[in-house]
PDB file of N, H, CA, C and O in Angstrom:
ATOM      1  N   UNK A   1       0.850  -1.177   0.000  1.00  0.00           N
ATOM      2  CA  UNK A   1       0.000   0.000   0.000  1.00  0.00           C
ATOM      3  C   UNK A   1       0.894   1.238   0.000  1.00  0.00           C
ATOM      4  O   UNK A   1       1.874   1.407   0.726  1.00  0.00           O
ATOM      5  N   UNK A   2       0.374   2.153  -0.999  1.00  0.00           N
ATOM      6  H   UNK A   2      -0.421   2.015  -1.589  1.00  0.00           H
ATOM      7  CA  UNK A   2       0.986   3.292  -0.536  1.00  0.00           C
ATOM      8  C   UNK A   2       1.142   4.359   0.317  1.00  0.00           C
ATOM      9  O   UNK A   2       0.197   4.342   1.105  1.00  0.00           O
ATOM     10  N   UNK A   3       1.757   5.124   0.500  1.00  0.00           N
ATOM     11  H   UNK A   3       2.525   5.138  -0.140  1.00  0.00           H
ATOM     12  CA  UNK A   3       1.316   6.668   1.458  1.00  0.00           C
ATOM     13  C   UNK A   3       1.387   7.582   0.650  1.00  0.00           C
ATOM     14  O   UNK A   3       2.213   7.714  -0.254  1.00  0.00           O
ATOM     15  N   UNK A   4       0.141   8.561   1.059  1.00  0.00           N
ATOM     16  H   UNK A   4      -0.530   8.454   1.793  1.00  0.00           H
ATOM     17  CA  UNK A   4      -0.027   9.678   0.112  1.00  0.00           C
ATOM     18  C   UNK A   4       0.178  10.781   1.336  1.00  0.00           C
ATOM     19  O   UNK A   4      -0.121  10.634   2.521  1.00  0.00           O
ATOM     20  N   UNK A   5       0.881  12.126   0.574  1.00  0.00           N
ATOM     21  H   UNK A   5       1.124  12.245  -0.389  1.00  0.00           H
ATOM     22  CA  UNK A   5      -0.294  13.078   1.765  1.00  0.00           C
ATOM     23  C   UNK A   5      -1.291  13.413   2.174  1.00  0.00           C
ATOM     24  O   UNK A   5      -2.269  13.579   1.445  1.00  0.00           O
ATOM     25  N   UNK A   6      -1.305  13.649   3.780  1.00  0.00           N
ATOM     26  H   UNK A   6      -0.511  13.515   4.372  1.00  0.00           H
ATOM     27  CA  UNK A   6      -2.788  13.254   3.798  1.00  0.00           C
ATOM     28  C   UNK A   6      -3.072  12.765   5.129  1.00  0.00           C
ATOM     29  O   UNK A   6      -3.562  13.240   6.153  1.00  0.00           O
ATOM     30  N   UNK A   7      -2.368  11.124   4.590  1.00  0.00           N
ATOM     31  H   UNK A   7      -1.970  10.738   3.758  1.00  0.00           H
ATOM     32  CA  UNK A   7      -2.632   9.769   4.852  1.00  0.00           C
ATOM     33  C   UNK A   7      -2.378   9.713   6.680  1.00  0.00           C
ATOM     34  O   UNK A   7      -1.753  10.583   7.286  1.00  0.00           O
ATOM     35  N   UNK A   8      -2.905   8.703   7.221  1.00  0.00           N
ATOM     36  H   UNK A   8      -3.413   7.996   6.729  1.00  0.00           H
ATOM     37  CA  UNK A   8      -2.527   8.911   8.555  1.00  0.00           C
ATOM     38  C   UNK A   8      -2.028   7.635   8.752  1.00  0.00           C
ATOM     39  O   UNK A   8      -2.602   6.570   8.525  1.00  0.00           O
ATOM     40  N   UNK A   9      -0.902   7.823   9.196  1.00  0.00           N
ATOM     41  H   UNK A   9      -0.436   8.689   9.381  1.00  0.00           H
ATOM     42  CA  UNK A   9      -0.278   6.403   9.850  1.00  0.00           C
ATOM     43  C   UNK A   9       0.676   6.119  11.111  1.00  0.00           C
ATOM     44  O   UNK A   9       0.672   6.994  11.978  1.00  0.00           O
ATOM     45  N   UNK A  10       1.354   5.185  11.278  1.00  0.00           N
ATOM     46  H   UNK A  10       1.358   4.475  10.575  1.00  0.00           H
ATOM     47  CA  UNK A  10       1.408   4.420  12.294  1.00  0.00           C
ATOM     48  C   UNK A  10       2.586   4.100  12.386  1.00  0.00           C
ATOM     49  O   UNK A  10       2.816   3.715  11.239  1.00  0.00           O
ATOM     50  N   UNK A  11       3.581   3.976  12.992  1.00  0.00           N
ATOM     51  H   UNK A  11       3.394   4.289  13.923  1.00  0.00           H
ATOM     52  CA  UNK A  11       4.877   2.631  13.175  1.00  0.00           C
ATOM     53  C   UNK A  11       4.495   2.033  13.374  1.00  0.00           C
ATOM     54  O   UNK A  11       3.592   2.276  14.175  1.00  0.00           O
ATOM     55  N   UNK A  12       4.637   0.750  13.002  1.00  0.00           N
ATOM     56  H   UNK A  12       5.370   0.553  12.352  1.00  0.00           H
ATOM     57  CA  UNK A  12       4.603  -0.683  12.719  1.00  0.00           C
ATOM     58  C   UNK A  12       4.827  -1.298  14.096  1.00  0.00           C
ATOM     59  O   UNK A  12       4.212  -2.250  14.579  1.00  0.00           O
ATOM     60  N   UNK A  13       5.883  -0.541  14.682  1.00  0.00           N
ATOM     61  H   UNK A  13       6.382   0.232  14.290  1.00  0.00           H
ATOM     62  CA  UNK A  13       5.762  -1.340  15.987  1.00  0.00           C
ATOM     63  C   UNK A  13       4.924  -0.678  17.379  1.00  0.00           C
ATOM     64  O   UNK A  13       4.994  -0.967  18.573  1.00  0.00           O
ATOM     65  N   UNK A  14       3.934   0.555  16.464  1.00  0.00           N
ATOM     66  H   UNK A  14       3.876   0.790  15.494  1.00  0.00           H
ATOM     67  CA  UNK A  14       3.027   1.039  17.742  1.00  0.00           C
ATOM     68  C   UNK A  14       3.542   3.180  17.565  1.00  0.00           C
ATOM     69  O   UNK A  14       4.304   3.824  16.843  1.00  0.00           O
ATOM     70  N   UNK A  15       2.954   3.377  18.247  1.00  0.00           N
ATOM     71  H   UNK A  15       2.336   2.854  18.833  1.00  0.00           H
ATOM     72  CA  UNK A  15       2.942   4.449  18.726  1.00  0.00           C
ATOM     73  C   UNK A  15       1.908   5.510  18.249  1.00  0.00           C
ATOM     74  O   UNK A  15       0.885   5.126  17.683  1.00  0.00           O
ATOM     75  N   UNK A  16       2.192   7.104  18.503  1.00  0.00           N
ATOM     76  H   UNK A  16       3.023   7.416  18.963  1.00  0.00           H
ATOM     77  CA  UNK A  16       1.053   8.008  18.206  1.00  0.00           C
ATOM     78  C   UNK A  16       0.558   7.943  16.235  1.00  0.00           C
ATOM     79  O   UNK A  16       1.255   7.948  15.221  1.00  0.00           O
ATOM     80  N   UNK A  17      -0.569   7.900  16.403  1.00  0.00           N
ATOM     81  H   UNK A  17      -1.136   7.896  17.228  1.00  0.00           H
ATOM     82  CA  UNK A  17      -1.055   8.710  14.972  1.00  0.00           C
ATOM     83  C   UNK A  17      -0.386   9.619  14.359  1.00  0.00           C
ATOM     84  O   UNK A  17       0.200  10.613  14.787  1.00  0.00           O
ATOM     85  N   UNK A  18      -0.493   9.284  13.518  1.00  0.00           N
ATOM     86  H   UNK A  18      -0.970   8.476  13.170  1.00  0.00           H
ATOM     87  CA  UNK A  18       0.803  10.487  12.720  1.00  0.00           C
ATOM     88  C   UNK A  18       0.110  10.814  11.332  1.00  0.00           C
ATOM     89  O   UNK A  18      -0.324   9.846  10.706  1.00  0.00           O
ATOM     90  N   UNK A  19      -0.062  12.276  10.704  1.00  0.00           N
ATOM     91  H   UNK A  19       0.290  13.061  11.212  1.00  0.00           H
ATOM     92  CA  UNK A  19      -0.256  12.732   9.696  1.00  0.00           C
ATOM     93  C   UNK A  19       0.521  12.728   8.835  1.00  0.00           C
ATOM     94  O   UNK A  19       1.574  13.023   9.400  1.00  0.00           O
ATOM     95  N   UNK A  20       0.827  12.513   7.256  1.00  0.00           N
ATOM     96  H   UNK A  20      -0.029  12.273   6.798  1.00  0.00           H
ATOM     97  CA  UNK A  20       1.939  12.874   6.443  1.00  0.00           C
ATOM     98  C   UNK A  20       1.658  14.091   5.961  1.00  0.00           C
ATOM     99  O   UNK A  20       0.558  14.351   5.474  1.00  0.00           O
ATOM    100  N   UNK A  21       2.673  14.988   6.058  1.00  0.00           N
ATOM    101  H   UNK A  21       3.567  14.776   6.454  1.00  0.00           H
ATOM    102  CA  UNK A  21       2.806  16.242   5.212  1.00  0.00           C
ATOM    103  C   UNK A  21       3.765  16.368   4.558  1.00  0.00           C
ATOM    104  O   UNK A  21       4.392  17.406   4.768  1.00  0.00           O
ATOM    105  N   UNK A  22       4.232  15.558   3.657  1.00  0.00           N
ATOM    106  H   UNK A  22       3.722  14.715   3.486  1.00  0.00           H
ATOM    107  CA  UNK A  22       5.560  15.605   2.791  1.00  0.00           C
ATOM    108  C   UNK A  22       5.737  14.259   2.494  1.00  0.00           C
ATOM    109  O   UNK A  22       5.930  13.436   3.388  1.00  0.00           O
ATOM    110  N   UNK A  23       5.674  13.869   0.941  1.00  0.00           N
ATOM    111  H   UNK A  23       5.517  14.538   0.214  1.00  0.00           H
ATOM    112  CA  UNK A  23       6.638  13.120   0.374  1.00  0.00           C
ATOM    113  C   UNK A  23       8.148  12.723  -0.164  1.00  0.00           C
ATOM    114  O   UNK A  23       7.980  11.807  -0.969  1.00  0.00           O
ATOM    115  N   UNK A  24       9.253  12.966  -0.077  1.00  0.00           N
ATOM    116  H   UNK A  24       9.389  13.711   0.577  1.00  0.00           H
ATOM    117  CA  UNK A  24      10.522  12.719   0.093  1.00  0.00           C
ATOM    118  C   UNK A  24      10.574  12.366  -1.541  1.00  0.00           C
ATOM    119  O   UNK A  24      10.174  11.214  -1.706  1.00  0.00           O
ATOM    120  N   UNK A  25      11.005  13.114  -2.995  1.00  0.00           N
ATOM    121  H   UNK A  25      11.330  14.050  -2.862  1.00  0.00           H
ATOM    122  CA  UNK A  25      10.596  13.187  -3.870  1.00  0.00           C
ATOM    123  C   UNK A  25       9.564  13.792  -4.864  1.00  0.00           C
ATOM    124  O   UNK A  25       9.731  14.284  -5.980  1.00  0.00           O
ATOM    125  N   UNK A  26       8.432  13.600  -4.105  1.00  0.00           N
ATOM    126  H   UNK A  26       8.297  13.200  -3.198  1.00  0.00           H
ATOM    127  CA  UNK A  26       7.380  14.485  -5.143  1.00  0.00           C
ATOM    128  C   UNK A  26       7.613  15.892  -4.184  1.00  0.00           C
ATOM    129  O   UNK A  26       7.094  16.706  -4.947  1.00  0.00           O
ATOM    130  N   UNK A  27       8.048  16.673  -3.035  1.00  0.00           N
ATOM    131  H   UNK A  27       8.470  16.011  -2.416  1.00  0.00           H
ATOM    132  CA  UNK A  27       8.364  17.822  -2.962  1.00  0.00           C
ATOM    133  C   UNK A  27       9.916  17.633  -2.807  1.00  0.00           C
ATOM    134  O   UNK A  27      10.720  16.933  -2.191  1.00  0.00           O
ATOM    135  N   UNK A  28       9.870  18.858  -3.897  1.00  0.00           N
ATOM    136  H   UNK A  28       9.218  19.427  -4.397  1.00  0.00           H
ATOM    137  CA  UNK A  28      11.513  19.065  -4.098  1.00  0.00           C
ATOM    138  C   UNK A  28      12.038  20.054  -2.836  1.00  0.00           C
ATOM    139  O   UNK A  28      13.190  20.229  -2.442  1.00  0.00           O
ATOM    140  N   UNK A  29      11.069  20.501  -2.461  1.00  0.00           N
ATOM    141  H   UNK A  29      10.132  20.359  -2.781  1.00  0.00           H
ATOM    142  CA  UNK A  29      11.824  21.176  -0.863  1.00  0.00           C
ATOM    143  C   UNK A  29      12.514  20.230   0.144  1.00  0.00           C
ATOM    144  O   UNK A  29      13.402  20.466   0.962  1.00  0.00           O
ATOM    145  N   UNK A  30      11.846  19.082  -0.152  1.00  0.00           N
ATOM    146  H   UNK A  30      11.124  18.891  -0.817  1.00  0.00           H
ATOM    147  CA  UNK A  30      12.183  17.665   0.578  1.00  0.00           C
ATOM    148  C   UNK A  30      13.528  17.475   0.791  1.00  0.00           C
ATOM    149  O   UNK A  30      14.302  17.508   1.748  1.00  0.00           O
ATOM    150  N   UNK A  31      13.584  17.205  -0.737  1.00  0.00           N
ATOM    151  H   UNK A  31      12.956  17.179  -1.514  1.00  0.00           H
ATOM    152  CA  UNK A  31      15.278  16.651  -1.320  1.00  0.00           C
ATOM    153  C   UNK A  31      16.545  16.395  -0.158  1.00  0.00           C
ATOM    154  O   UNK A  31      17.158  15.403   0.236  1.00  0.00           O
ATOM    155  N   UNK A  32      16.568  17.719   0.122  1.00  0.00           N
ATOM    156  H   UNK A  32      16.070  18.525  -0.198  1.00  0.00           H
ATOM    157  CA  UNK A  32      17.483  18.369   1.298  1.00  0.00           C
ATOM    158  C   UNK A  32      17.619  16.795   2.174  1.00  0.00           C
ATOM    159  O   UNK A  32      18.768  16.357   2.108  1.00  0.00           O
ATOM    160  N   UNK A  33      17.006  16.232   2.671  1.00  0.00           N
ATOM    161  H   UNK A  33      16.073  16.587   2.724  1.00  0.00           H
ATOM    162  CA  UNK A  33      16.885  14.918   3.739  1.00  0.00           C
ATOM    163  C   UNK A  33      17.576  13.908   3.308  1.00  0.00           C
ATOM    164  O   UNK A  33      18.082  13.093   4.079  1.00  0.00           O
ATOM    165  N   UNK A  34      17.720  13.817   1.479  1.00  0.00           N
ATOM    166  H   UNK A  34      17.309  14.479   0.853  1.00  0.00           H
ATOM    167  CA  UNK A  34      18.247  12.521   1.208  1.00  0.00           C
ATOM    168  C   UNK A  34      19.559  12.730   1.331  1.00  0.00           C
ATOM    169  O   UNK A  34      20.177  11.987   0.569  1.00  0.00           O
ATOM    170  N   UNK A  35      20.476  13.653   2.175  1.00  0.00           N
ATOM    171  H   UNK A  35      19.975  14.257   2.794  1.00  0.00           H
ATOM    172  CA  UNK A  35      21.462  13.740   2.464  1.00  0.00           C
ATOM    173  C   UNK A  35      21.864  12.870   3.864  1.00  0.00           C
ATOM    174  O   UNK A  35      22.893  12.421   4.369  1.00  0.00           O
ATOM    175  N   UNK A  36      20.576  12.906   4.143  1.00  0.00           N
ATOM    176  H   UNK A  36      19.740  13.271   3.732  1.00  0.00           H
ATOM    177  CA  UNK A  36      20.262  12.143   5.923  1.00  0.00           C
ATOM    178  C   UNK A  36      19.906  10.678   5.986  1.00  0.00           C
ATOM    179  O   UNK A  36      19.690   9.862   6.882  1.00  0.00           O
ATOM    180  N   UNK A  37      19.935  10.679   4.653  1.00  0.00           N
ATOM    181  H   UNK A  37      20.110  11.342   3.925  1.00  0.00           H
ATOM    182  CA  UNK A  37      19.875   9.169   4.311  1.00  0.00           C
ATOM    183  C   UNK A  37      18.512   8.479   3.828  1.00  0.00           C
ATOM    184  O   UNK A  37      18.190   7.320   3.565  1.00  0.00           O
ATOM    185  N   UNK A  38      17.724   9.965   3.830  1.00  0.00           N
ATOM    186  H   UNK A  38      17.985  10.906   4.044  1.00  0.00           H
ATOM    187  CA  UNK A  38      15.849   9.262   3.292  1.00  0.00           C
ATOM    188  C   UNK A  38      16.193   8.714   1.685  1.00  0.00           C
ATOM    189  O   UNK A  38      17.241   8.529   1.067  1.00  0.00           O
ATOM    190  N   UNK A  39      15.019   8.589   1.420  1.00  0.00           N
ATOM    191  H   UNK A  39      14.167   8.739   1.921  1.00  0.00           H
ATOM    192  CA  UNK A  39      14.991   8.541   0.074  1.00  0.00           C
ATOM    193  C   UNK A  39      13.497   8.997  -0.034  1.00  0.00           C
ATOM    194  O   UNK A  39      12.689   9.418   0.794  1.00  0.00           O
ATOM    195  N   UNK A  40      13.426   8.648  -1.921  1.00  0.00           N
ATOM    196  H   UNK A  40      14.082   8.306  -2.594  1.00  0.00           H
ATOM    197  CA  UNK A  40      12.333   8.917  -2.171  1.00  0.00           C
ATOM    198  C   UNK A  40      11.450   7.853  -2.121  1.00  0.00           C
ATOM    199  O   UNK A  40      11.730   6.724  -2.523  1.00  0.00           O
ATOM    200  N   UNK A  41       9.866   8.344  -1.399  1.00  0.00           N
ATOM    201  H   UNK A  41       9.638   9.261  -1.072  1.00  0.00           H
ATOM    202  CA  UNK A  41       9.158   7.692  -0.831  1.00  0.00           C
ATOM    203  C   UNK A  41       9.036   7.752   0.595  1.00  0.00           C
ATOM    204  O   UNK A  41       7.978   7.510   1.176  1.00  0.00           O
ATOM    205  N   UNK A  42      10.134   8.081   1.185  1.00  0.00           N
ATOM    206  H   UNK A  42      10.993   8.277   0.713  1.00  0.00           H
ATOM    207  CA  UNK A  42       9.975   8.389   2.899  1.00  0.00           C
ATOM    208  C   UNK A  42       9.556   9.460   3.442  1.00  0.00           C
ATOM    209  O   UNK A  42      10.194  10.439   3.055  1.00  0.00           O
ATOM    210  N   UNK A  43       8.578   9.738   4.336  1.00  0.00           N
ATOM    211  H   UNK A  43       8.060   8.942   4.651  1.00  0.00           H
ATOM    212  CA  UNK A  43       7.400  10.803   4.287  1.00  0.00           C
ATOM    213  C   UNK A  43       8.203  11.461   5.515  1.00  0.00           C
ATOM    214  O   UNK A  43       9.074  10.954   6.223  1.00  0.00           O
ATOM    215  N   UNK A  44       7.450  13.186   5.557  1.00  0.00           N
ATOM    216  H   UNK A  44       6.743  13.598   4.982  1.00  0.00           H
ATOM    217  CA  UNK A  44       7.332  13.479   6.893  1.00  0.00           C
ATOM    218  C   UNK A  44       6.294  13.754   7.326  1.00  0.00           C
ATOM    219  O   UNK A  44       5.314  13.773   6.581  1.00  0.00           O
ATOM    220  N   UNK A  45       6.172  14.115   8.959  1.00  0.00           N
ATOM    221  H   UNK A  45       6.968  14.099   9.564  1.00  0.00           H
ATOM    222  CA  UNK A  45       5.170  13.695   9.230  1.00  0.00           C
ATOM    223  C   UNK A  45       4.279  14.968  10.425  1.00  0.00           C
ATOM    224  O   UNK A  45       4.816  16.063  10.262  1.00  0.00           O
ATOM    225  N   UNK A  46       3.772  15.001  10.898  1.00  0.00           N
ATOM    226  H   UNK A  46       3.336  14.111  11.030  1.00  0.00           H
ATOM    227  CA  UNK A  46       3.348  16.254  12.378  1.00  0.00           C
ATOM    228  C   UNK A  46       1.967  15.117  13.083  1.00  0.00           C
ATOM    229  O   UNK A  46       1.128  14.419  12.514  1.00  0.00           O
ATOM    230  N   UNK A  47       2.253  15.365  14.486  1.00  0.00           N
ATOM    231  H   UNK A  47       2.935  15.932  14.948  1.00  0.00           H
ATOM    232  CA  UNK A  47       1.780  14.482  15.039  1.00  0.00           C
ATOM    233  C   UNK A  47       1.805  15.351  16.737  1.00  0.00           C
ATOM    234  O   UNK A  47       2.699  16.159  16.989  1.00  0.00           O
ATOM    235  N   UNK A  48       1.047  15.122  17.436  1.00  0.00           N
ATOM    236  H   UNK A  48       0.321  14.466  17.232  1.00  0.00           H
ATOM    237  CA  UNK A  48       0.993  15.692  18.861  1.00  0.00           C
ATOM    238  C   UNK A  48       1.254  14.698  19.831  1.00  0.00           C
ATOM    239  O   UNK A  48       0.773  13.566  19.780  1.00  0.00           O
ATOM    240  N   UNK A  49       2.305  15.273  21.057  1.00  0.00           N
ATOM    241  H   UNK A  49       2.696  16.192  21.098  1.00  0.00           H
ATOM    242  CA  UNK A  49       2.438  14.464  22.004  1.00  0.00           C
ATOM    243  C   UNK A  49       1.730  14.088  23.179  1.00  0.00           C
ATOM    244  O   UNK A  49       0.593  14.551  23.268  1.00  0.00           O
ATOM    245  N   UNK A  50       2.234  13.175  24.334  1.00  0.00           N
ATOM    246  H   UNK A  50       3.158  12.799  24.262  1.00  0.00           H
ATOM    247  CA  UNK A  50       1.679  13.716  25.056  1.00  0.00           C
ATOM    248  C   UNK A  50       1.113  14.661  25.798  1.00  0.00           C
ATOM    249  O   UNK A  50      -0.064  14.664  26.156  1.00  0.00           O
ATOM    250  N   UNK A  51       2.258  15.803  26.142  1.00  0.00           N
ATOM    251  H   UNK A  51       3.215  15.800  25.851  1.00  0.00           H
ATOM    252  CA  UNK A  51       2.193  17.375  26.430  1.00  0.00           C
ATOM    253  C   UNK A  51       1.091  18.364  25.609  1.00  0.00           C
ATOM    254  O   UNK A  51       0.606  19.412  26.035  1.00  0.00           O
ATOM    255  N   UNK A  52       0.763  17.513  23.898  1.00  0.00           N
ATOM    256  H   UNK A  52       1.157  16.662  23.552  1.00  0.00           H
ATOM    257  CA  UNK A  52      -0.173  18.082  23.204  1.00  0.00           C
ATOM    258  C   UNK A  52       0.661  19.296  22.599  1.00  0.00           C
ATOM    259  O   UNK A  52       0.255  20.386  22.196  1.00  0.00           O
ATOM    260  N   UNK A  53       2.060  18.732  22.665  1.00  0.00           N
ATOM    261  H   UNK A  53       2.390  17.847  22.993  1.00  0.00           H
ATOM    262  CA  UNK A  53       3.234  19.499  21.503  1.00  0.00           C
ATOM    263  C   UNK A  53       2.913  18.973  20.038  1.00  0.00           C
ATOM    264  O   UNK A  53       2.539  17.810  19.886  1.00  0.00           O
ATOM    265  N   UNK A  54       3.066  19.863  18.929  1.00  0.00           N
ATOM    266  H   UNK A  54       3.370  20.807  19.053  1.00  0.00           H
ATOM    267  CA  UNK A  54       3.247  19.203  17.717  1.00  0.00           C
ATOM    268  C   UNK A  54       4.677  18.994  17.751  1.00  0.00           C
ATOM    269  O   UNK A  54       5.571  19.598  18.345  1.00  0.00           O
ATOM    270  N   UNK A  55       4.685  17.837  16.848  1.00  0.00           N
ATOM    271  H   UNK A  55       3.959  17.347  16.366  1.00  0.00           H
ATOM    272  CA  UNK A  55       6.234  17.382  16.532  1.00  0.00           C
ATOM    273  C   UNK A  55       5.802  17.204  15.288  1.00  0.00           C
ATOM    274  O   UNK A  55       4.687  16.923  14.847  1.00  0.00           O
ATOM    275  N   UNK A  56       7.222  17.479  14.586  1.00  0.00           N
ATOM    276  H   UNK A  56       8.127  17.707  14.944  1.00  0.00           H
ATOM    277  CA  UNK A  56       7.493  17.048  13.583  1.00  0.00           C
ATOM    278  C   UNK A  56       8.484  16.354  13.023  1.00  0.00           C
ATOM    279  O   UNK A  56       9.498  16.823  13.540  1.00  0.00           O
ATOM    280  N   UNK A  57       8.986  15.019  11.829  1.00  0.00           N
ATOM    281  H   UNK A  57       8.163  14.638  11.409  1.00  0.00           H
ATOM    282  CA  UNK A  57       9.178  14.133  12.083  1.00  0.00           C
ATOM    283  C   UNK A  57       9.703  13.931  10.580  1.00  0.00           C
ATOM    284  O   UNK A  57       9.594  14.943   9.888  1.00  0.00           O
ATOM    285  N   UNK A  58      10.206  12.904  10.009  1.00  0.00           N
ATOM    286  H   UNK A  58      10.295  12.083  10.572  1.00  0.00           H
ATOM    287  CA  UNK A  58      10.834  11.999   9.657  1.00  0.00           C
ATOM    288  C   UNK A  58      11.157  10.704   9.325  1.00  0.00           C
ATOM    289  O   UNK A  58      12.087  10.235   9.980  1.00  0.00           O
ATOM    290  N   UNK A  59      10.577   9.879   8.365  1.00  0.00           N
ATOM    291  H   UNK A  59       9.821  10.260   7.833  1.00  0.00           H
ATOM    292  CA  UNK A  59      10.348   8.206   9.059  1.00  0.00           C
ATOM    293  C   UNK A  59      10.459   7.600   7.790  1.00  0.00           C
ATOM    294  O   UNK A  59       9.808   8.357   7.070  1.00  0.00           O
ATOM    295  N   UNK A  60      10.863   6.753   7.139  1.00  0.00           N
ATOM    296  H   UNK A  60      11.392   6.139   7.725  1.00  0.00           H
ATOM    297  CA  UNK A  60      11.297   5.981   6.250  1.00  0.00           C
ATOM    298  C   UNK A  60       9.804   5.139   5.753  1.00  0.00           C
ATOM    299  O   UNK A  60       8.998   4.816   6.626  1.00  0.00           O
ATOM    300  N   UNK A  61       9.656   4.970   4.955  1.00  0.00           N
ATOM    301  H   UNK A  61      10.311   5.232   4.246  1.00  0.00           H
ATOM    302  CA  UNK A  61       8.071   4.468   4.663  1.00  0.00           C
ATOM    303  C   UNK A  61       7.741   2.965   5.000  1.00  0.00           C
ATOM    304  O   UNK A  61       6.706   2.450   5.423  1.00  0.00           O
ATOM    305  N   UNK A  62       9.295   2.295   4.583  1.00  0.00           N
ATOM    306  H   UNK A  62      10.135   2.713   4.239  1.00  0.00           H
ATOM    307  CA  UNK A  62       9.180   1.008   5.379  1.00  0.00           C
ATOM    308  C   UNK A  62       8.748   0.584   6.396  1.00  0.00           C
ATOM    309  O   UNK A  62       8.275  -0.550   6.479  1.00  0.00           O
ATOM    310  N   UNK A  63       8.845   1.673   7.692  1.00  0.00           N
ATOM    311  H   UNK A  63       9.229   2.594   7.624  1.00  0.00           H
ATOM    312  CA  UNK A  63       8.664   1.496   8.869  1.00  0.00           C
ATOM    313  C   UNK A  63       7.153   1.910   9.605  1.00  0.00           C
ATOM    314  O   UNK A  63       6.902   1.746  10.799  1.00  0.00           O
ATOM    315  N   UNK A  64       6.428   2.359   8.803  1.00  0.00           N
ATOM    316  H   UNK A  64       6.633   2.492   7.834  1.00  0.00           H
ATOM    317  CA  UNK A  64       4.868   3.013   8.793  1.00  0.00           C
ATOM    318  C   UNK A  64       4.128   1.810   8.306  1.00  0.00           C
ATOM    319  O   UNK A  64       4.628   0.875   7.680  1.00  0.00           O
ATOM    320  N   UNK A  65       2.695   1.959   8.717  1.00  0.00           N
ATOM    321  H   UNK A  65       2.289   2.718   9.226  1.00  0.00           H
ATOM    322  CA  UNK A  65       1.816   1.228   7.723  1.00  0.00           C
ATOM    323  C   UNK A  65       0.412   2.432   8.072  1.00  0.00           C
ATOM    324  O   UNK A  65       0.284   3.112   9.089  1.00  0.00           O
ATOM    325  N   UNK A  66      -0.429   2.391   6.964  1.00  0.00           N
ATOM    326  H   UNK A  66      -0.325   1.838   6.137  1.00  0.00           H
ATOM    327  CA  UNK A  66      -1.337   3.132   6.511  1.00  0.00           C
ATOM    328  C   UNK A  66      -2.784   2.658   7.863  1.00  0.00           C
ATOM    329  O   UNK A  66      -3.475   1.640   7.920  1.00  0.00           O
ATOM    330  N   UNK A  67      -2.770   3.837   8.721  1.00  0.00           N
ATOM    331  H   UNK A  67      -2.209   4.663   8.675  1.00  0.00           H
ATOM    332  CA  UNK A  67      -4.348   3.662   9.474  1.00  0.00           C
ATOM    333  C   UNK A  67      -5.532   4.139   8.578  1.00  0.00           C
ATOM    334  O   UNK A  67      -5.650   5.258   8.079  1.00  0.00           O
ATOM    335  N   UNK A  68      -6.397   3.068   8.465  1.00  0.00           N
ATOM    336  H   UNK A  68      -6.301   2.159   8.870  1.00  0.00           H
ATOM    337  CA  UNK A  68      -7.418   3.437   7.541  1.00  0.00           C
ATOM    338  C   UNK A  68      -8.278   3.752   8.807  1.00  0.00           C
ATOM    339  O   UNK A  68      -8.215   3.281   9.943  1.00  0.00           O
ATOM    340  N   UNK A  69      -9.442   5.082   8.036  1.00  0.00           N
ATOM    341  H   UNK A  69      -9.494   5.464   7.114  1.00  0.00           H
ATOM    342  CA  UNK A  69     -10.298   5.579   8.858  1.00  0.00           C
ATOM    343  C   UNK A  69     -11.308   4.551   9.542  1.00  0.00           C
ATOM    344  O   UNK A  69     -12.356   4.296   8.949  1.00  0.00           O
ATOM    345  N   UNK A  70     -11.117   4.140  10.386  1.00  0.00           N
ATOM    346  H   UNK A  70     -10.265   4.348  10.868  1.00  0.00           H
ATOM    347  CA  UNK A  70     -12.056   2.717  11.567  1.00  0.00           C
ATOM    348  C   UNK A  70     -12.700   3.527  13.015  1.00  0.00           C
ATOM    349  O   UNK A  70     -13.249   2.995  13.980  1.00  0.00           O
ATOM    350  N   UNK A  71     -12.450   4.803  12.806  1.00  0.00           N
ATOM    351  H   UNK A  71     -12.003   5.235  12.022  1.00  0.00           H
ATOM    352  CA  UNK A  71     -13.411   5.825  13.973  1.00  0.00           C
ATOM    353  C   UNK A  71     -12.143   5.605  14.908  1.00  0.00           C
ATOM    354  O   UNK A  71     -12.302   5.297  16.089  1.00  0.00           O
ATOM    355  N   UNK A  72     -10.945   5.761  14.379  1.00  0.00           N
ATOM    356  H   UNK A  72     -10.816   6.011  13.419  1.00  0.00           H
ATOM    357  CA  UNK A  72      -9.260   6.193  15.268  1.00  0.00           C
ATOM    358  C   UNK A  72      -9.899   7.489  15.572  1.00  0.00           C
ATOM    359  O   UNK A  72     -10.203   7.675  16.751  1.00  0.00           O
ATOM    360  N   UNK A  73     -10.176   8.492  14.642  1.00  0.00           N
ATOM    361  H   UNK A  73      -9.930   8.340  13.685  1.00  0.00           H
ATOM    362  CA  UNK A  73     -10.262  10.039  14.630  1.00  0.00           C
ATOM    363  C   UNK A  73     -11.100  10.589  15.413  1.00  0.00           C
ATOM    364  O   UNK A  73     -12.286  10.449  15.112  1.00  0.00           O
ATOM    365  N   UNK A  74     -10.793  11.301  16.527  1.00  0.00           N
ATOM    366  H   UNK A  74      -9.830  11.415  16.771  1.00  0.00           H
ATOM    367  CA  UNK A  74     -12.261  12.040  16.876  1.00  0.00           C
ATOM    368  C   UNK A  74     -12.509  13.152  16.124  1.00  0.00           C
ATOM    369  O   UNK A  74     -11.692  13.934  15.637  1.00  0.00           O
ATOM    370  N   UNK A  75     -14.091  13.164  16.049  1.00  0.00           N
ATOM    371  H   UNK A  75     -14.754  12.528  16.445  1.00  0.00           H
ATOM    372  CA  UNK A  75     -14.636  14.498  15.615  1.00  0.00           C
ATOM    373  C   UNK A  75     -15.812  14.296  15.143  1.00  0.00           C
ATOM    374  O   UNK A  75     -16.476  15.241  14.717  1.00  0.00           O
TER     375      UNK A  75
END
């Protein structure tokens, strides 16, 4: 499956909900990261902590999988 922006997902091995706002390739503002070792296809991401800080983030696409809307979301 893919990730689009948008998309809301997950680490694979658990943790907070996470939004993608950046594809690693289709924005060329991106680029800059594959110096850090991303590539294209590895998203970033904004997500709130506990504290109810936004963070923002970084994550290789391998390591995500896609939360489909199942009423995760409030609102």
């Amino acid at each position: 499956m893919s990730i689009n922006k948008g998309d809301v997902v997950q680490l694979k091995s658990g943790g907070p909900l996470m939004t993608v706002t950046g594809i690693i390739g289709e924005d060329p503002t991106l680029n800059v990261l594959k110096i850090s070792g991303f590539n294209d296809g590895d998203v970033t991401v904004e997500y709130f902590d506990a504290n109810n800080t936004l963070i923002r983030n970084t994550f290789k696409s391998t390591s995500l999988k896609v939360i489909e809307d199942e009423g995760h979301r409030a609102g």
